[in-house]
C-alpha positions in Angstrom: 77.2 137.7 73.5 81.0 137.3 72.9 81.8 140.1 75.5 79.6 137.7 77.8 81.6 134.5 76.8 85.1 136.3 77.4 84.0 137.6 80.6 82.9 134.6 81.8 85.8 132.2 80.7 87.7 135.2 82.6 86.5 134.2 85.3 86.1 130.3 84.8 90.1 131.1 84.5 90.2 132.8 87.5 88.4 130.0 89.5 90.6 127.0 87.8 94.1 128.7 89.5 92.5 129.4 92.0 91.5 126.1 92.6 95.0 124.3 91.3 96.7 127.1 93.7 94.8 125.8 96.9 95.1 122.4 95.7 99.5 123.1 95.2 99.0 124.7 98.6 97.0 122.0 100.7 99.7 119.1 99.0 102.3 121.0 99.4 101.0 121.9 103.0 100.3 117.8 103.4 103.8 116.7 102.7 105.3 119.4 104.4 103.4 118.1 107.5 104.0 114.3 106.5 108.0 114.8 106.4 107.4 116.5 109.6 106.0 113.3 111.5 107.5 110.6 109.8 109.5 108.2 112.0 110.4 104.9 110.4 110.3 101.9 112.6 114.2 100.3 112.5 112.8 97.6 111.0 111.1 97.7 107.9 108.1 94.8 109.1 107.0 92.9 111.5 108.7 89.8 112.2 105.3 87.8 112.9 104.2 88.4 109.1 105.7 86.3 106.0 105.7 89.5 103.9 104.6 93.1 104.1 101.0 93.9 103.9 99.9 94.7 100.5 97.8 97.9 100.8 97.0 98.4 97.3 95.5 94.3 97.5 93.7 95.6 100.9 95.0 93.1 103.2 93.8 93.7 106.5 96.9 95.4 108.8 96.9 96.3 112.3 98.3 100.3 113.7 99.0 100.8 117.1 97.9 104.1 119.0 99.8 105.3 121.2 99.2 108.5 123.7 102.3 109.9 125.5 102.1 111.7 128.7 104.5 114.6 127.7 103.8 118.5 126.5 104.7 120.3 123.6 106.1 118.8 120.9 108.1 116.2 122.7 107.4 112.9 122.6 109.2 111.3 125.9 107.4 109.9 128.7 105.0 107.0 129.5 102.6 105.6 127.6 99.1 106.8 129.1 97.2 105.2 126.1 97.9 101.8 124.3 95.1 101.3 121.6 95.6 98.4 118.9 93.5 99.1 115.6 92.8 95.9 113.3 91.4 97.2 109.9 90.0 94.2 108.0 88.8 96.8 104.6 86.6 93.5 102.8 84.9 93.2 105.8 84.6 97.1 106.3 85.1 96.9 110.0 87.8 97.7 112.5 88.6 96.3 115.7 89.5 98.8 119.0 91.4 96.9 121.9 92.2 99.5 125.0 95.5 97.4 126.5 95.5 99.0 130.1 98.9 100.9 131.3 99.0 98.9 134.3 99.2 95.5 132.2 102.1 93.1 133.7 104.1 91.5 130.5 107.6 91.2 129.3 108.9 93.9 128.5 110.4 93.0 125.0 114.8 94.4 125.3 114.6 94.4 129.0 113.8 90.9 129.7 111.8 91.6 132.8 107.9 91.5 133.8 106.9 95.6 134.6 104.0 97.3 133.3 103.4 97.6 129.7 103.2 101.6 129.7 106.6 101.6 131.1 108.2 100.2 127.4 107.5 103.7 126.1 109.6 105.6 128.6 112.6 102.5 128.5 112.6 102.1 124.5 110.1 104.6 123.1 107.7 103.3 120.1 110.5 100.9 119.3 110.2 98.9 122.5 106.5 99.3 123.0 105.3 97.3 119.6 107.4 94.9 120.3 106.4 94.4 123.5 103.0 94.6 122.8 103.4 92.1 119.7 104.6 89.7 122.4 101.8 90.2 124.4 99.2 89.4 122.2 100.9 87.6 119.2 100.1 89.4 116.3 101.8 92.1 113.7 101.6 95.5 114.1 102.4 96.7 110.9 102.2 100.7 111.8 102.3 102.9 114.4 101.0 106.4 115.2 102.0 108.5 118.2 101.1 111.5 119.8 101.5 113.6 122.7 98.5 114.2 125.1 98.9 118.2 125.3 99.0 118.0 121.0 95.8 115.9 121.3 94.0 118.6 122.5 94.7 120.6 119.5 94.1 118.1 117.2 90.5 118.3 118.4 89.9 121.7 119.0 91.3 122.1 114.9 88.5 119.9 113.9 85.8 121.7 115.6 85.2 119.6 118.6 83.9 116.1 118.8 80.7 114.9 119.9 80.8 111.5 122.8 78.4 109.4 124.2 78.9 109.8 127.8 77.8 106.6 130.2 76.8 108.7 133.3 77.6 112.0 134.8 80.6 112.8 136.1 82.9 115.7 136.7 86.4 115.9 135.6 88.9 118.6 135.5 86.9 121.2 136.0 84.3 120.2 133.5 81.0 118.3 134.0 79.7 116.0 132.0 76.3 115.1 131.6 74.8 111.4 130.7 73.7 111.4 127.2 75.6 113.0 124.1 78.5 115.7 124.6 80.1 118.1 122.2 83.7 118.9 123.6 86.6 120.9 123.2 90.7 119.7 122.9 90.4 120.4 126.7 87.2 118.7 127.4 87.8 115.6 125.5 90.9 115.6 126.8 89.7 115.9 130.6 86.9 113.2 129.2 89.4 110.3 128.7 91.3 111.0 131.3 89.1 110.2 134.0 89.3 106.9 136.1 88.4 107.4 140.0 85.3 108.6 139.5 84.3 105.2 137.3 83.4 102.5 139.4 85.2 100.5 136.6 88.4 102.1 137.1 90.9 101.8 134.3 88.4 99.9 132.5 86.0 102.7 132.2 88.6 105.2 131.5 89.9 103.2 128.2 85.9 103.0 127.2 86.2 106.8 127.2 89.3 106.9 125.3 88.5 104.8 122.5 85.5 106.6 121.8 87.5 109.9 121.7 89.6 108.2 119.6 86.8 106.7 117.2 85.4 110.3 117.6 88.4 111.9 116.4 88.5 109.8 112.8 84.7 109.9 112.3 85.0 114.0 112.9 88.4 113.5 110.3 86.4 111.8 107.5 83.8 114.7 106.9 84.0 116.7 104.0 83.9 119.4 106.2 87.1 118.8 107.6 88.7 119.8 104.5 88.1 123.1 105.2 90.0 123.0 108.1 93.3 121.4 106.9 95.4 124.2 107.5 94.7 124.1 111.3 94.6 120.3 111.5 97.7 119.9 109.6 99.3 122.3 112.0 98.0 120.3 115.0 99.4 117.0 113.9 102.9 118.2 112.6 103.2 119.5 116.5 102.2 116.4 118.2 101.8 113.3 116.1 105.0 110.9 114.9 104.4 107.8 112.8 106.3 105.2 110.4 103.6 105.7 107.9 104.9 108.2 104.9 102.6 109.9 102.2 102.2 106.7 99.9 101.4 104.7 102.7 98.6 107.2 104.0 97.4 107.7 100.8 96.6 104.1 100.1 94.9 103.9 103.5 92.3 106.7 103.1 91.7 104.9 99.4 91.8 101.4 99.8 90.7 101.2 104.1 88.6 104.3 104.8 85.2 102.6 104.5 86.3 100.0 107.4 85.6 103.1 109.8 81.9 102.8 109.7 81.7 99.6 111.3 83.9 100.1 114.8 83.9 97.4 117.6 85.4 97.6 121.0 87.0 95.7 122.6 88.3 94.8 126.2 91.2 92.7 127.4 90.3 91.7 131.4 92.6 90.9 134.0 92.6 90.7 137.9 94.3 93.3 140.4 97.6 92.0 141.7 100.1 93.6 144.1 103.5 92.3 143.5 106.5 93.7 145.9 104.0 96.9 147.0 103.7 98.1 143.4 99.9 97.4 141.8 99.5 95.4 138.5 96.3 94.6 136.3 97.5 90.3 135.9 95.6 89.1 132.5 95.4 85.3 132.7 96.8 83.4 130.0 93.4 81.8 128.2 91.9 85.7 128.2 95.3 87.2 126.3 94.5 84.0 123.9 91.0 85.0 123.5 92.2 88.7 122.7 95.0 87.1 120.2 92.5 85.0 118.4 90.0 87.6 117.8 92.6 89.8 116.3 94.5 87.2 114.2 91.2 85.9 112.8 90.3 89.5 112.1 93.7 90.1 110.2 93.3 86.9 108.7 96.1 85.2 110.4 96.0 81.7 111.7 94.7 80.8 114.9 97.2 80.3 117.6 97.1 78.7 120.9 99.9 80.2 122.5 100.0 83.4 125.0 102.9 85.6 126.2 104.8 84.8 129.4 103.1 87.1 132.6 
């Protein structure tokens, strides 16, 4: 009986480093990865808040997604995808808004009217939230980045998402039925990318991408994911940039990770404009007040009645 207890408090033993050696691994791994990707904003918060948002209190905050059209592990280039997440954590909901590239706004440093995909390649992330903060009047608080190439990695490390696709199309060299669709990096990435084929152009393209996108942190939350940090980690430290550092991310997958269940979409509409021979999407005033409103009411900012200048 006591050669049986040693032996097995051997191995108890064994299984406890084991464990603590993966663990110093995987946060070693993590802030590795972290320091990798971290790129503070140049200024510390928004300047349409009072005071920083209190994570640890779970006030709702706002992250803007950003999807550059560039390879590797450079981040230069135009904006293909502008997505603004609101996470309101006592509501457990979040709030999607697709802002389509060929948006006409101020473009916030240059002091002209172009479209709001260009900010990215004049002023990179910098010039981009604050362009888009004009747009819509509200904070955003963080951002995250990544490049369209390191997308595709990001989602072939988790194993493939699974999309429900509208109607069948093919894209890419890929067809994709009506009805639910497990996809590679590749496919998703073909997936999103698609536009002429939609008879609602742009509009049907940034359906596609938010529901990659929501795909994407649904897949992320699994316990299953854990097992396939390593690669994940990997994927991101090639292709994703962000202001937020380890605390900061920390405190959102404690205090905001439930908000993910409850996902709405939403769209920002506009009319086609051609202006000098070059093709604009021209949101009227009252609909980017709409837009603001939901969002501000959702952070839990005062309504306000004024829009940007288009």
């Amino acid at each position: 009986m006591r050669k049986f207890i040693i032996i097995f408090g051997s191995i108890l033993g064994v299984l406890f480093i084991g464990v603590v050696g993966y663990g110093f691994y995987l946060y070693n791994s993590v802030t590795k990865t972290v320091e990798q990707i971290h790129e503070p904003l140049e200024r510390p918060i928004s300047d349409k808040r009072d005071k920083e948002v209190n994570m640890d209190d779970q006030e709702p905050l706002s992250i803007l997604l950003t999807g550059v059209d560039s390879t590797g592990d450079t981040h230069s280039g135009r904006s293909d995808t502008i997505i603004v997440l609101t996470v309101n954590p006592k509501e457990e909901s979040v709030k999607m808004l697709s802002i389509p590239r060929d948006t006409r706004t101020e473009l916030i440093g240059r002091g002209e009217q172009d479209k709001i995909n260009h900010a990215y390649a004049f002023g990179g992330i910098q010039m981009t939230i604050d362009t888009v903060e004009n747009f819509l009047n509200i904070p955003i608080d963080h951002y995250a980045s990544i490049n369209m190439e390191g997308f595709k990695g990001l989602v072939d490390a988790l194993g493939g998402v699974t999309v429900d696709n509208a109607f069948t199309f093919e894209q890419g060299g890929f067809t994709f039925p009506e009805g639910e669709n497990f996809m590679n990096g590749e496919e998703a990435l073909a997936f999103a990318r698609m536009r002429y084929e939609d008879p609602r152009g742009d509009f049907g393209r940034n359906d596609r991408q938010r529901q990659v996108v929501d795909a994407v942190i649904q897949e992320g939350a699994q316990f299953s994911s854990i097992t396939k940090v390593g690669s994940i980690l990997e994927a991101v430290g090639g292709s994703v940039r962000t202001d937020l550092d380890l605390n900061s991310i920390w405190s959102i997958q404690s205090n905001y990770k439930e908000a993910r269940h409850t996902v709405e979409q939403m769209e920002i509409k506009g009319n086609n404009a051609t202006i000098n021979g070059i093709y604009y999407l021209q949101v009227p005033d009252e609909e980017v007040v709409r837009v603001s409103q939901e969002l501000r009411e959702h952070l839990e900012l005062e309504h306000s009645t004024t829009a940007s200048s288009q």
